[in-house]
N, C-alpha and C positions, 0 to 999 in steps of 0.2 A: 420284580418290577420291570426288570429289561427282556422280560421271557417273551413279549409279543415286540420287540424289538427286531428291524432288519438288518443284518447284519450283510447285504451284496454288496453295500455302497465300498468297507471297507476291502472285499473281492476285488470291487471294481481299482479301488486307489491300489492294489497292491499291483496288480493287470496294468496298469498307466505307470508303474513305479519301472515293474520290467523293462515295459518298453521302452521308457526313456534312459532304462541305464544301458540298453541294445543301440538304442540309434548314439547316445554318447561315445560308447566305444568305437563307433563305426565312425562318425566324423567328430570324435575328438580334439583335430586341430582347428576345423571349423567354427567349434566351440568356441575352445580358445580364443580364436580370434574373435567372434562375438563377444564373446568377453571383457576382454581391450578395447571396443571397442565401446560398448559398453561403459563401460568405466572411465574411457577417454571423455563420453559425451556428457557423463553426469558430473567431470570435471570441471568442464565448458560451459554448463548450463549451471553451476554452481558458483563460477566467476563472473555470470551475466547476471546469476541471483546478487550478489554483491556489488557489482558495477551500478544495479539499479536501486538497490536500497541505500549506497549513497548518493547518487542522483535525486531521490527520494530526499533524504534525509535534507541535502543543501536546498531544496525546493521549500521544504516547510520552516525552515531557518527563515528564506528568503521571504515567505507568505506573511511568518509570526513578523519579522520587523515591517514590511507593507501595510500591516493590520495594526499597528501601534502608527505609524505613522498617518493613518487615516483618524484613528481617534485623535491625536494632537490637531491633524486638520479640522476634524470636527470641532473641537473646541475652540479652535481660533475662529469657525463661522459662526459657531454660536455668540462669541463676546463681540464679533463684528457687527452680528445682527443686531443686536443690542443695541450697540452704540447708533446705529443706523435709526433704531426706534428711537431715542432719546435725543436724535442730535435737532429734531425741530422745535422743540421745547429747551432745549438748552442756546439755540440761537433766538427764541425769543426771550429768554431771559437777560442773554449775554445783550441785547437791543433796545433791552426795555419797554420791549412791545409789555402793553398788561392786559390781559384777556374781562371783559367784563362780567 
């Protein structure tokens, strides 16, 4: 099954595996330091990931109670409307206007 199979690619990874254990040894420290630094940065950008997901987090607290407090407002204009509709018929009642 694998007899018409190319087999250079893994030539090639073995050719790139050399090289980089040649240029490793040659700047070794450089590495290193890459490395650190490296490491430093995925630190930094992993307490920025944190700083913003609580940022996040107190954002959508702050939305969820805005969004509650709009429906309560909603519902107090809805029973104002109401009253608003009903309040000219209840002053002619309370008048004793009588519509014929």
């Amino acid at each position: 099954m694998l007899s018409g199979f190319n087999f250079n690619w893994l030539e090639r990874i073995g050719k790139i595996a050399g090289a980089m254990k040649r240029t490793m040894r040659r700047t070794n420290g450089t590495l290193e330091q890459a490395v650190v630094m490296l490491i430093q940065n995925q630190a930094a950008f992993m307490q920025n990931q944190a700083a913003k997901l609580t940022l996040f987090n107190d954002i959508y607290a702050r939305l969820t109670r805005i969004e509650k407090d709009l429906e309560q407002i909603k519902a107090i204009l809805l029973r104002h409307n109401q009253i608003l509709n009903d309040l000219p018929e209840s002053i002619r009642r309370k008048v004793g206007f009588k519509t014929k």
